[in-house]
BATOR-984293 format. One record per residue: residue in three letters; y, z, x of N, C-alpha, C in turn; residue number from 1. Coordinates in nm, 4 decimals, padded with zeros to 6 digits, always signed. Atoms other than C-alpha are relative to their C-alpha. Layout:
N
{atom 'Ala' {Y Z X} {Y Z X} {Y Z X} NUM};
...
This chain:
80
{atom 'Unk' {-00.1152 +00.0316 -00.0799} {+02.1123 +00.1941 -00.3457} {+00.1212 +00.0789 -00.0501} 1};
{atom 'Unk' {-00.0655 -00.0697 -00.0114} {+02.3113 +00.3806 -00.5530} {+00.0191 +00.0814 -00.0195} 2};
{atom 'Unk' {+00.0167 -00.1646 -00.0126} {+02.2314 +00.7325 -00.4857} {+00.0302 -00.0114 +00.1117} 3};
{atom 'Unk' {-00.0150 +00.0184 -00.1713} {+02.2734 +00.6296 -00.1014} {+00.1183 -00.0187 -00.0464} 4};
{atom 'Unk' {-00.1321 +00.0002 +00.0368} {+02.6269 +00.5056 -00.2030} {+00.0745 +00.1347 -00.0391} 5};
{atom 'Unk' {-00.0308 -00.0962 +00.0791} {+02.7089 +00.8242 -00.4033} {-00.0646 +00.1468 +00.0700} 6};
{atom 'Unk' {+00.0534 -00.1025 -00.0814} {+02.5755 +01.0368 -00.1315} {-00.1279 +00.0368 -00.0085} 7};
{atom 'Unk' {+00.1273 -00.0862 +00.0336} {+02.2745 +01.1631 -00.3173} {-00.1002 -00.0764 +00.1089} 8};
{atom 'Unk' {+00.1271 +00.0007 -00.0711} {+01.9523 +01.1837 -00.1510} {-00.1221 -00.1127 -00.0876} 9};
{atom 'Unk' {+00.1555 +00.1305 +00.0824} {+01.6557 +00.8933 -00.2476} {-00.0991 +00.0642 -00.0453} 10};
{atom 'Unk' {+00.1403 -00.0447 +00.0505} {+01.4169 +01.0372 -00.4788} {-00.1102 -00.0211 +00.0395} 11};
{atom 'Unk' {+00.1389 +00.0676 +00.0144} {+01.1307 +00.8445 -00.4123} {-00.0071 -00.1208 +00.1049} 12};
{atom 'Unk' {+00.0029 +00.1143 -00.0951} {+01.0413 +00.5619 -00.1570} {-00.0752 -00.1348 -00.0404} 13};
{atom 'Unk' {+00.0174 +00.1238 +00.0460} {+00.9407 +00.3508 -00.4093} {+00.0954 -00.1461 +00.0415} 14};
{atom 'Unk' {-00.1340 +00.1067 +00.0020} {+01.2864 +00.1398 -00.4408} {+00.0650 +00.0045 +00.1619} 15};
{atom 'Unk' {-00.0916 -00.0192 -00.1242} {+01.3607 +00.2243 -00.0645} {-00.0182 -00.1447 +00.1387} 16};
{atom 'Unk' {-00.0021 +00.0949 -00.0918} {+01.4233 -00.0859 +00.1917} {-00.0325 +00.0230 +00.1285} 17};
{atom 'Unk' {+00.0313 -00.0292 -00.1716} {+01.2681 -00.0364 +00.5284} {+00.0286 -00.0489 +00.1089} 18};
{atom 'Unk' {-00.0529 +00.0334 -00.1270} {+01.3629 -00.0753 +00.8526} {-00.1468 -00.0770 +00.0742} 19};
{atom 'Unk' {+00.1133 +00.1087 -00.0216} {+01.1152 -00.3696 +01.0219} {-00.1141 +00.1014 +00.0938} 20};
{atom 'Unk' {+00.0520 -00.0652 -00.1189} {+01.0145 -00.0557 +01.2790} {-00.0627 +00.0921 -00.1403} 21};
{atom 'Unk' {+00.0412 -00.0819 +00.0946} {+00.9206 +00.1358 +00.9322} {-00.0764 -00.0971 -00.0669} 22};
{atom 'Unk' {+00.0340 +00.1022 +00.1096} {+00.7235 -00.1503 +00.7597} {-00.1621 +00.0482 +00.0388} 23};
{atom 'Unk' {+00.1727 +00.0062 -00.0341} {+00.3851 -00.1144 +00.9341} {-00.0058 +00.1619 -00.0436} 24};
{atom 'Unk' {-00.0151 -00.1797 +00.0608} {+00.4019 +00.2923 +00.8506} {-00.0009 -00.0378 -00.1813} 25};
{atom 'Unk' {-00.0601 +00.0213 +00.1271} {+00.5083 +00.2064 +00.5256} {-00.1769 -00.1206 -00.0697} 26};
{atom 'Unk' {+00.1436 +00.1228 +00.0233} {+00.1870 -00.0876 +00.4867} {-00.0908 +00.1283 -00.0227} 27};
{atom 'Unk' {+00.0901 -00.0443 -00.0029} {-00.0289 +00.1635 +00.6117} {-00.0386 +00.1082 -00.0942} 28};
{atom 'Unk' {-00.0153 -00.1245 +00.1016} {+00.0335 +00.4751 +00.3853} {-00.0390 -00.0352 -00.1255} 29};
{atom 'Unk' {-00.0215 +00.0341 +00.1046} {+00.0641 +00.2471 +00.0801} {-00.1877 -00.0539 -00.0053} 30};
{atom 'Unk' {+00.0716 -00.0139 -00.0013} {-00.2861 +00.1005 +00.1879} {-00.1148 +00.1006 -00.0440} 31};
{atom 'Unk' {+00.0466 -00.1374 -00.0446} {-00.4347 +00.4694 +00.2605} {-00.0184 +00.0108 -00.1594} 32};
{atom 'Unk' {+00.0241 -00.0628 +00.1531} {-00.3398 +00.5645 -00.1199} {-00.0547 -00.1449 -00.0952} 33};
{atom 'Unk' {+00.0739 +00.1283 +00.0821} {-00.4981 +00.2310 -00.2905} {-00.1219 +00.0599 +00.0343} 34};
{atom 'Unk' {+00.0963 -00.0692 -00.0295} {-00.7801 +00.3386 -00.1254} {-00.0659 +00.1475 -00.0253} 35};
{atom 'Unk' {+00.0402 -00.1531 +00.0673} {-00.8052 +00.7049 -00.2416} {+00.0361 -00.0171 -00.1640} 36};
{atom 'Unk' {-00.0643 -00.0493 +00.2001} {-00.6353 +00.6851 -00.5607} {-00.1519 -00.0699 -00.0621} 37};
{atom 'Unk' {+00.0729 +00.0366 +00.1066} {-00.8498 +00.6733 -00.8742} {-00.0332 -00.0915 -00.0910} 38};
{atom 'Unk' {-00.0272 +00.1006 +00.0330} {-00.9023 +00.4061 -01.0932} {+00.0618 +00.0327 -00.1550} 39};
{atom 'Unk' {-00.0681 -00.0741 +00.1307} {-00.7838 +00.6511 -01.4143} {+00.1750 +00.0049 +00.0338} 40};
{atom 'Unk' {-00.1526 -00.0287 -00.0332} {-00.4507 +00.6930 -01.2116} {+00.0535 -00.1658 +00.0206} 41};
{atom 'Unk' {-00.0816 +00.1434 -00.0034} {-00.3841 +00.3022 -01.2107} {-00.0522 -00.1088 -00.1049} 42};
{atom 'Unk' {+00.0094 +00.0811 +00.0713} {-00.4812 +00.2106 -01.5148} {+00.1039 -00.0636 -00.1232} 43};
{atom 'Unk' {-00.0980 +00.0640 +00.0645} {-00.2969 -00.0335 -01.7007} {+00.1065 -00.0595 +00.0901} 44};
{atom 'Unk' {-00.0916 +00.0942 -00.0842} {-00.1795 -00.2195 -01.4028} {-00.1170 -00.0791 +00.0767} 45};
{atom 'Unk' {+00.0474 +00.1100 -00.0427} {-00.2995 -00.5144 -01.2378} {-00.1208 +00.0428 +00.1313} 46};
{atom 'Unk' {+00.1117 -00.0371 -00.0606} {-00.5042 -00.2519 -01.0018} {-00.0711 +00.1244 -00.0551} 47};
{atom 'Unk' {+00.1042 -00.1360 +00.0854} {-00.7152 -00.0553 -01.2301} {-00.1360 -00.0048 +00.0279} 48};
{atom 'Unk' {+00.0929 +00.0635 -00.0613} {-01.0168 -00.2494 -01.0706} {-00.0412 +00.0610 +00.1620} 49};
{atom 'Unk' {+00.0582 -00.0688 -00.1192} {-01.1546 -00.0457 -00.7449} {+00.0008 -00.1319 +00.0918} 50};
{atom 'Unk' {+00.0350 +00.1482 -00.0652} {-01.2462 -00.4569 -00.6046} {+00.2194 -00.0204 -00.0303} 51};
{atom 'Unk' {-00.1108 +00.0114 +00.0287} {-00.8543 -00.5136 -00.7046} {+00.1103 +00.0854 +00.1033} 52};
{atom 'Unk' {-00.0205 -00.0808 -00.1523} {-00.7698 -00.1988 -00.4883} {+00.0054 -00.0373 +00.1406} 53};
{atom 'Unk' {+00.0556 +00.0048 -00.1586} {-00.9511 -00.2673 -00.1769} {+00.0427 -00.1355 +00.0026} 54};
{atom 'Unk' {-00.0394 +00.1347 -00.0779} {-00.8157 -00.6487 -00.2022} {+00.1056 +00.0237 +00.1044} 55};
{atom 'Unk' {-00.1215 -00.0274 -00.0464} {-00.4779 -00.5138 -00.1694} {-00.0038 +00.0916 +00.0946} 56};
{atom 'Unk' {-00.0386 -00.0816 -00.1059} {-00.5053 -00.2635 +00.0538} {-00.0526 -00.0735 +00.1362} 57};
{atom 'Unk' {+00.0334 +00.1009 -00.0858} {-00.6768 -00.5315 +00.2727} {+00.1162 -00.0361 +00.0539} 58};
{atom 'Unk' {-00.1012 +00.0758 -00.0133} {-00.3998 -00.7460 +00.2591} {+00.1030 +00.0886 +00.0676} 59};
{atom 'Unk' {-00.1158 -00.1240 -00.0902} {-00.1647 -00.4274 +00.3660} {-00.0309 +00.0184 +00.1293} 60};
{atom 'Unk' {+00.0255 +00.0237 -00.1385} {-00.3831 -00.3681 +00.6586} {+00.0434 -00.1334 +00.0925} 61};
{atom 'Unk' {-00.0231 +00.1608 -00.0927} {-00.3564 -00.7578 +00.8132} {+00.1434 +00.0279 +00.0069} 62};
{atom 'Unk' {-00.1664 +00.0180 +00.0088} {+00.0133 -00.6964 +00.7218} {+00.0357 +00.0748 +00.1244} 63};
{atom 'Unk' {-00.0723 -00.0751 -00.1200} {+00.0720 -00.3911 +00.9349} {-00.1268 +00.0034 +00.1219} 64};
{atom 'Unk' {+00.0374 +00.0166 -00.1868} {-00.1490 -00.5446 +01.2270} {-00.1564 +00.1173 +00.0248} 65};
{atom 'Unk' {+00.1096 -00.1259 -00.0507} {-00.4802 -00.3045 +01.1944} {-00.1092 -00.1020 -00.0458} 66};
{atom 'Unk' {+00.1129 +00.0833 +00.0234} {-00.7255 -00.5932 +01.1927} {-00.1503 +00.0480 -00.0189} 67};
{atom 'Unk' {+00.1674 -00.0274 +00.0026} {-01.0421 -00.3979 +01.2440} {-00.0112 +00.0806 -00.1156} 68};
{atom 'Unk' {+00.0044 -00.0793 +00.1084} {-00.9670 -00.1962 +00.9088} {+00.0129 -00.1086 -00.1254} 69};
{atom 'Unk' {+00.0420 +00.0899 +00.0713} {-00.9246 -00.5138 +00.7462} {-00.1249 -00.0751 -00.0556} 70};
{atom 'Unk' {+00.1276 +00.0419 -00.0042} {-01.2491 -00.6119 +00.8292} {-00.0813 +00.0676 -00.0880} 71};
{atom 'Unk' {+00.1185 -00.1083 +00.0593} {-01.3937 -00.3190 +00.7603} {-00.0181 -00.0144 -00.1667} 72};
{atom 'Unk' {+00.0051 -00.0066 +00.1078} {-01.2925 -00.3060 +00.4086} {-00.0169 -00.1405 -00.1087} 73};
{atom 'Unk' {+00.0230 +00.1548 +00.0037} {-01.3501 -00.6945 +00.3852} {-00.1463 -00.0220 -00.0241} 74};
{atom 'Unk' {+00.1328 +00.0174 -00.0128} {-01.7264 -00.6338 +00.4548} {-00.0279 +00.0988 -00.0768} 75};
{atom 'Unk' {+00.0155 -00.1304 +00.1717} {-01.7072 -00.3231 +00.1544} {-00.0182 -00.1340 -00.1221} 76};
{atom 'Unk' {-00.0320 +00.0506 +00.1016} {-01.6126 -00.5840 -00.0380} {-00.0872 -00.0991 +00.0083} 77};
{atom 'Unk' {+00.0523 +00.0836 +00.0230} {-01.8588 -00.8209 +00.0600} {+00.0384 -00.1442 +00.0449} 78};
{atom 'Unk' {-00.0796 +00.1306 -00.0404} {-01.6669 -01.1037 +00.2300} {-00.0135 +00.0036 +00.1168} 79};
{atom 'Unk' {+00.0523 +00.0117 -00.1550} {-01.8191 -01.1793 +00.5678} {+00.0706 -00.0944 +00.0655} 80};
C-alpha cells in the first residue's frame, strides 16, 4: 500500500488487494501454480506435501466457481 501511495509501482501481487472482478483470475492462477510447482520449491511450508497442494488448489477452484476442476482433482485425490 505503500509503494501505491508513494507512486511506485507493486512489485509483486503477493500483498496486492483485488478487485471482486479480479478474484476468480487471481483463485485460478494461484491454483494453476500449486498444481505445477514442485514439492522442493515449497518446502518448509505447510504445502510441501503434493496431497496438501492439490487440497488447496481444490479449495481455490470451488472458490473461483470452476466446479468440474474441483472434482477432477478431488477424484486425484481420491475423494469421491
Amino acid at each position: 500500500m505503500l509503494s501505491i501511495i508513494a507512486g511506485l509501482p507493486p512489485k509483486d501481487n503477493q500483498g496486492r488487494i483485488f478487485h471482486i472482478q479480479d478474484a476468480q483470475q487471481a483463485y485460478m492462477t494461484r491454483a494453476q501454480e500449486l498444481l505445477q510447482v514442485s514439492g522442493m520449491k515449497m518446502l518448509g511450508t505447510a504445502l510441501s506435501k503434493k496431497e496438501d497442494r492439490m487440497k488447496e488448489a481444490a479449495n481455490l477452484m470451488l472458490k473461483s466457481g470452476h466446479i468440474q476442476e474441483y472434482c477432477e482433482i478431488q477424484m486425484d485425490l481420491g475423494n469421491y
